[in-house]
Steps between C-alpha positions, in 0.01 A plus 500: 500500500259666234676544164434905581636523823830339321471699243522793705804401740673421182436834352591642875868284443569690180367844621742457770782366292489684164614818608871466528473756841274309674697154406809699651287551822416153577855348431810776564415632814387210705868361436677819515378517833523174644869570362553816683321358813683186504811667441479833698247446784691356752540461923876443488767677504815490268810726433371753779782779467669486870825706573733414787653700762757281724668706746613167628811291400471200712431138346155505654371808325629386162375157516126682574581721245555207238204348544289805349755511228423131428080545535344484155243728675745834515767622252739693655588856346770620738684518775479844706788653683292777695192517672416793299465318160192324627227801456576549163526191440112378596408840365568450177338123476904388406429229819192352630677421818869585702646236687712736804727243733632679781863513567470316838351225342751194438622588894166536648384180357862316590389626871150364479379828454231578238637654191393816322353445185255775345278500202382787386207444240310694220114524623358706245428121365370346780374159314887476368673628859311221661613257302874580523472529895352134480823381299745673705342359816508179334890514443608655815271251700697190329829672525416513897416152499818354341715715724392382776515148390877557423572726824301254764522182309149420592219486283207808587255372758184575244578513115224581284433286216251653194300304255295662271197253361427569157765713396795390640731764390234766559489674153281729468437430142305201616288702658443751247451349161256280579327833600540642181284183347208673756610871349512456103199232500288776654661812237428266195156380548413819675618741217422242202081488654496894610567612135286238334180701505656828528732465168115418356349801599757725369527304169127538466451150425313414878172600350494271254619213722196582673237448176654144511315166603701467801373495831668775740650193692609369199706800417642534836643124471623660162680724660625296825652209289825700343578633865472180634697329284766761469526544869527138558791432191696792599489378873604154364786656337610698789512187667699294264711840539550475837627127531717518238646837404478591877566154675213534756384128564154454466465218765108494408299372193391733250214294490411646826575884493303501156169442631575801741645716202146470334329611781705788540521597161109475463473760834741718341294457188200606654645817600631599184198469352286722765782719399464455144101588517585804670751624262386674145829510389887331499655803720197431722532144569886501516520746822201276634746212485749725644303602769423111632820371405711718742346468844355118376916450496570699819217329718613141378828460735704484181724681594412603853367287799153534502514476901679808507266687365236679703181330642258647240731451210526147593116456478530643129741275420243202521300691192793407307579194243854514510525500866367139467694370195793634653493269770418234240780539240769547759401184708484328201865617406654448805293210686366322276169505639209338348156643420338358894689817625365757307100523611581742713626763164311290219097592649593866604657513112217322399247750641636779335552355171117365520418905654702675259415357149079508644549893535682493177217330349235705670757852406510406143082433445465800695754700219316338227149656554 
């Protein structure tokens, strides 16, 4: 490396790091939100406020009734004495869901009858509603089970036995932060290369990098370095984060995923920069950032399938970087999968990290004539 071309990523470091805002930029918010992610982005359900109306007084009914009480996933917030208390009830968002046990229910089922049990469920959430119908299905299919194990005696001809590879207790915070290493690489090194050039222009000081013995390419290595090295410490710390403030196991080698991480970081790179040449000033280049970083998230299958989504937004999703390190970081995470796995998302990444930072170079000799 040319004593300039150091010269100028050092002088890039304390451009970036001198201003006490920009310092803030880099370091709070990455870890505020892998905090509130972590934390608040979640699949499962806890404490869901369920209310109980038992017109039954047989042993059967309260023995199905206890074992909502008991669930970790519902907290019970009454017990209703008339259908009529129900409406308002789910109107005003008091209970997610009403438990209603017909009053036929403990003779019915001593018969061999089915018994009436309702649940009446708040929809306006659908994401949430679904969720709670899969837990009470859950508990009234093994409350089925064990009665009739104690009625016949007999075991059920077919019992269904679940094992869940990789995340045997199926938490969905396994799934998610390691996500989130994907989600805050991309913000950092995207924001910290879009406003390199930009902050320039508006400070006026571009012009005279330009007078300067460096080559074009040299500058643009300049102004790469920071973002890559930022992106790839903060995703490091995210990381560390994640296995031990967050207990997800990273059954991989970081020796693996960081190979990937560069490669991602450097296509992200690339497109903060084409942003960066575009943009004359700081309000500029932060809404181009904006406008990437949104559907860049939505088309990766962060948070949605990407099979779900419709045929044509599938075929966008392949334009995207995170799409591929997704895949990466996750396996890595959970499997423990070693780098022989990954052609299939490392020369797709590779490609656009190679595309992107060419039309970057090519965008930023083209805004310096």
């Amino acid at each position: 490396m040319s004593p300039r071309l150091f010269a100028l990523i050092i002088k890039e470091f304390l451009a970036l790091f001198r201003d006490k805002k920009s310092r803030m930029a880099v370091i709070v918010p990455p870890i505020l939100q892998l905090l509130i992610f972590g934390y608040a982005a979640t699949f499962d359900l806890e404490q869901a406020p369920l209310a109980i109306y038992n017109e039954d007084e047989g042993a059967f009914s309260r023995d199905l009734v206890s074992r909502f009480e008991r669930s970790p996933a519902f907290e019970v917030i009454g017990y209703l004495r008339s259908e009529a208390e129900i409406r308002p009830l789910v109107d005003r968002k008091d209970a997610l869901l009403v438990l209603h046990v017909g009053r036929q229910c403990s003779a019915d089922a001593a018969k061999g009858e089915g018994c009436s049990v309702q649940v009446l469920i708040d929809g306006r959430n659908s994401n949430t509603a679904m969720l709670a119908l899969n837990y009470v299905r859950s508990i009234v299919t093994d409350f089925n089970e064990e009665q009739i194990e104690q009625t016949t005696g007999t075991l059920l001809p077919a019992r269904l036995a679940v094992l869940a590879w990789f995340n045997p207790n199926l938490e969905s915070r396994w799934f998610i932060v390691p996500g989130i290493v994907a989600l805050l690489a991309m913000i950092v090194a995207l924001v910290v290369t879009a406003l390199s050039v930009a902050r320039e222009r508006e400070a006026g000081t571009f012009d005279q990098l330009l007078v300067t013995p460096l080559q074009p390419w040299e500058i643009l290595i300049g102004k790469a370095m920071p973002g890559l090295i930022v992106g790839v410490g903060e995703a490091s710390l995210i990381v560390a984060v994640a296995v031990y403030w967050f207990r997800v196991p990273l059954v991989g080698d970081m020796l693996t995923l960081l190979p990937a991480l560069v490669i991602y970081v450097l296509s992200i790179i690339g497109i903060g920069l084409m942003i960066s040449s575009f943009s004359n000033t700081l309000q500029q280049a932060l809404l181009g950032s904006f406008l990437f970083i949104v559907p860049a998230v939505t088309l990766s299958g962060f948070s949605t399938p990407i099979a779900n989504m419709p045929d044509f937004m599938q075929t966008l999703t392949y334009l995207n970087p995170m799409r591929y390190f997704l895949i990466i970081v996750r396996r890595v995470f959970l499997e423990g999968a070693g780098m022989e796995y990954f052609w299939q998302e490392l020369w797709p990444m590779s490609l656009i990290a190679v595309t992107t930072l060419a039309l970057a170079t090519w965008l930023f000799r083209h805004r310096m004539h």
